[in-house]
C-alpha positions in Angstrom: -10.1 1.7 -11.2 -9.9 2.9 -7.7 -7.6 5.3 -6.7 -5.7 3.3 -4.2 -4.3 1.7 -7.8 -4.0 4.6 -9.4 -0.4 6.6 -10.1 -0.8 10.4 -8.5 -0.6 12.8 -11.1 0.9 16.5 -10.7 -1.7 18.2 -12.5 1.0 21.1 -12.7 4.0 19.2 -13.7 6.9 19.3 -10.7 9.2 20.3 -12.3 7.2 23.2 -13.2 6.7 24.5 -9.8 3.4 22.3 -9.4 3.1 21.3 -5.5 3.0 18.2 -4.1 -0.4 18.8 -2.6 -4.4 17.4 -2.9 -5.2 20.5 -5.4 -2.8 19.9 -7.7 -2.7 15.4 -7.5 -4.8 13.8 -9.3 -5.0 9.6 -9.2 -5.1 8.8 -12.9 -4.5 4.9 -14.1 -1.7 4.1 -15.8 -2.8 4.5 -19.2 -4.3 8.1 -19.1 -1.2 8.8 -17.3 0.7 7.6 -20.2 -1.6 10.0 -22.2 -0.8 13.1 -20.4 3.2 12.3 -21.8 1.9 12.4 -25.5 -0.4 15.3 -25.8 -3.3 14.6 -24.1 -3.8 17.3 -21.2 -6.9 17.6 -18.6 -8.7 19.8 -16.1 -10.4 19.2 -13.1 -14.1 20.3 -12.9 -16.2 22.2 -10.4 -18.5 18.7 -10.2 -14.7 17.0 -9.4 -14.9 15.0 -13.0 -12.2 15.4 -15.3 -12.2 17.2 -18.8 -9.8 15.2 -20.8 -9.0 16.8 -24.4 -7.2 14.6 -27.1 -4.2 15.8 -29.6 -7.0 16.6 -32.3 -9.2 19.1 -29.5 -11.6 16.9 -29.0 -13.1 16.8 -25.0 -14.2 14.2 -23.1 -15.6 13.9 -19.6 -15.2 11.7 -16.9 -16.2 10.7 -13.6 -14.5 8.8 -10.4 -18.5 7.9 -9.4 -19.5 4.4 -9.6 -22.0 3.5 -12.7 
């Protein structure tokens, strides 16, 4: 999805001192932002992917690049 539809994520919650800033947003669709409120947390990568880890530990990478 591209980012313009995307909801911004704090990647360090706001009300958790996280900035408002390009470091810490990250544009995430609405569904894996619904993840991130039930358990599902995820990093950014050196490469700019995303390490997504699930409830059980399991990870999962992904990538903004076009197939």
């Amino acid at each position: 999805m591209p980012a313009e539809d995307c909801d911004l994520d704090h990647m360090t919650p706001y009300g958790e001192s996280g900035a408002t800033s390009v470091t810490n947003l990250a544009p995430l669709c609405r569904h894996d932002h619904r993840l991130r409120n039930v358990g599902w947390a995820y990093r950014r990568l050196d490469t700019g992917d995303y390490e997504w880890t699930s409830r059980l530990g399991l990870t999962y990478h992904t990538s903004g690049r076009s197939p």
